[in-house]
C-alpha beads as a LAMMPS data file, in Angstrom:
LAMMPS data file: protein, C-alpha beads

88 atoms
87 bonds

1 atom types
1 bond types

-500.0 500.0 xlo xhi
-500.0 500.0 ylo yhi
-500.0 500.0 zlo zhi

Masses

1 110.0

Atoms # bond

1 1 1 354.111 317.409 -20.034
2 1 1 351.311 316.336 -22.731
3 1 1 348.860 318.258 -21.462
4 1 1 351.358 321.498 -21.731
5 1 1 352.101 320.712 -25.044
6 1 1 348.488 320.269 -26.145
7 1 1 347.858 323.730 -24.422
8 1 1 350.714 325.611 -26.270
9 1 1 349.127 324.419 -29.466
10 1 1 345.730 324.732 -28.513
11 1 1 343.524 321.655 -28.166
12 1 1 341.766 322.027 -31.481
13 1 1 344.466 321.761 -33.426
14 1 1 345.762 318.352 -31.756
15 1 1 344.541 315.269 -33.768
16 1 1 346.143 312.840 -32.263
17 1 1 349.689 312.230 -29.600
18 1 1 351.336 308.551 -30.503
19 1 1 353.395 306.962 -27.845
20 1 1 354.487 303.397 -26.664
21 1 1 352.020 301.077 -25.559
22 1 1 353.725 300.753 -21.953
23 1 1 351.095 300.797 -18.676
24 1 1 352.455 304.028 -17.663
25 1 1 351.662 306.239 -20.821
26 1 1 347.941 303.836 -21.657
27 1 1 347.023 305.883 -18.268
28 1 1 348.610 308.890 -19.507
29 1 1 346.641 308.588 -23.031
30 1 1 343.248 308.052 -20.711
31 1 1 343.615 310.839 -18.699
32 1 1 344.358 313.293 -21.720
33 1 1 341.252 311.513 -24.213
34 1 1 339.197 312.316 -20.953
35 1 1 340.412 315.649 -20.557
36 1 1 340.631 316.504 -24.044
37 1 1 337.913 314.239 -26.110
38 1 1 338.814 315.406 -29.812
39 1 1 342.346 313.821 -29.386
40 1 1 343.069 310.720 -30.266
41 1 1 345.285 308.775 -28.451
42 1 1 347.394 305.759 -30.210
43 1 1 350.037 303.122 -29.383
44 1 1 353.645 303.382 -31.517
45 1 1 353.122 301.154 -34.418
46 1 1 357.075 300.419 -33.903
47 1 1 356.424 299.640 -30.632
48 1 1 353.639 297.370 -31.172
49 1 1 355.328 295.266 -33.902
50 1 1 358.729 295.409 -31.783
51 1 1 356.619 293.615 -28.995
52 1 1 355.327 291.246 -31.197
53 1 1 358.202 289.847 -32.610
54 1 1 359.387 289.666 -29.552
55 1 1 356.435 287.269 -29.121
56 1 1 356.783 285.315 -32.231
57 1 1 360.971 284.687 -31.349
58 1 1 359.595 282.942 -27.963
59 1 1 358.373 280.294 -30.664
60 1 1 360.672 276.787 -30.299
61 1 1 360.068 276.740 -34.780
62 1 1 361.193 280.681 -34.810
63 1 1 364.344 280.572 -32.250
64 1 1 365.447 277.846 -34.218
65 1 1 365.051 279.278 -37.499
66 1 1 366.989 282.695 -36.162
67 1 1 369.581 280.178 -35.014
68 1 1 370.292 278.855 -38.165
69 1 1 370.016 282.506 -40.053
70 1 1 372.672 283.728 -36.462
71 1 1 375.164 280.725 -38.581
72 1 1 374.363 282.292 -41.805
73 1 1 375.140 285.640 -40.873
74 1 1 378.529 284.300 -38.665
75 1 1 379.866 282.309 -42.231
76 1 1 379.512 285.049 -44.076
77 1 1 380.645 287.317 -42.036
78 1 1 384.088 285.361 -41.611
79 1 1 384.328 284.677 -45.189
80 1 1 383.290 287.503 -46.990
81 1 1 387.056 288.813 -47.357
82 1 1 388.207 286.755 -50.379
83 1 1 384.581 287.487 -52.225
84 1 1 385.683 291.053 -52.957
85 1 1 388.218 290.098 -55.890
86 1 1 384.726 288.213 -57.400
87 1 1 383.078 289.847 -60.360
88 1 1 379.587 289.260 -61.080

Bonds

1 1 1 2
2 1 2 3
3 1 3 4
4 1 4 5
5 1 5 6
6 1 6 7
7 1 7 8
8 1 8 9
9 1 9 10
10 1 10 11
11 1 11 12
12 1 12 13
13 1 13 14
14 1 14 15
15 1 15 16
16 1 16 17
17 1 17 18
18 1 18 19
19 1 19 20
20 1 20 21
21 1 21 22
22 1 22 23
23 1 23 24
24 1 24 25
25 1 25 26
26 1 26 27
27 1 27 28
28 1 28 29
29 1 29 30
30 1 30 31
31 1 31 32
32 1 32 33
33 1 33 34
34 1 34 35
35 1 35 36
36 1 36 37
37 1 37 38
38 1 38 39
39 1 39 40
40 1 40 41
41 1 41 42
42 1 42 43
43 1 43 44
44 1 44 45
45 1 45 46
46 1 46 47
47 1 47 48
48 1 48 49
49 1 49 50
50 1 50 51
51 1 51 52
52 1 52 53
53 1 53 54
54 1 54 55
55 1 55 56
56 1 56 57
57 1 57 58
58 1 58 59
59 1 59 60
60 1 60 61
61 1 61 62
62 1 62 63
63 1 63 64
64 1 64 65
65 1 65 66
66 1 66 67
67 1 67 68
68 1 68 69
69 1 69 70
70 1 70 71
71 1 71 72
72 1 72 73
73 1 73 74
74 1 74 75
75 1 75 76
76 1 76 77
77 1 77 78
78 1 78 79
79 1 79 80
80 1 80 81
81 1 81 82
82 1 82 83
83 1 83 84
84 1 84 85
85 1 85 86
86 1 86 87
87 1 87 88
């Protein structure tokens, strides 16, 4: 499907195809940076940092800091009625 893409456009004026950094489509990006050298192929930036914090929430110190923030978020959330008569 890339490679009929980068044909409709014409391979010169693809710079570069983005996609997620899954096994399936680092083949995929292999295959068309062998078949078409000039284009660069490059992992999802979104997809990289969702993976890594992903990572970093494995952490015992982070899971129990989201824990504490999950509380935050769960007493305001039940409270927050009455605060709309406040003015600031």
């Amino acid at each position: 499907m890339l490679e009929e893409q980068i044909d409709k456009f014409g391979h010169k004026k693809v710079v570069q195809v983005v996609m997620n950094s899954a096994a399936s489509c680092v083949a995929a990006g292999k295959l068309l940076t062998g078949k078409y050298p000039n284009v660069v192929n490059s992992p999802c930036s979104a997809h990289c940092l969702d993976l890594l914090l992903e990572d970093i929430g494995k952490l015992h110190w982070v899971g129990a800091v989201i824990d504490q923030w999950k509380e935050v978020v769960k007493f305001i959330t039940n409270h927050q009625q009455g605060c709309h008569d406040v003015m600031i």
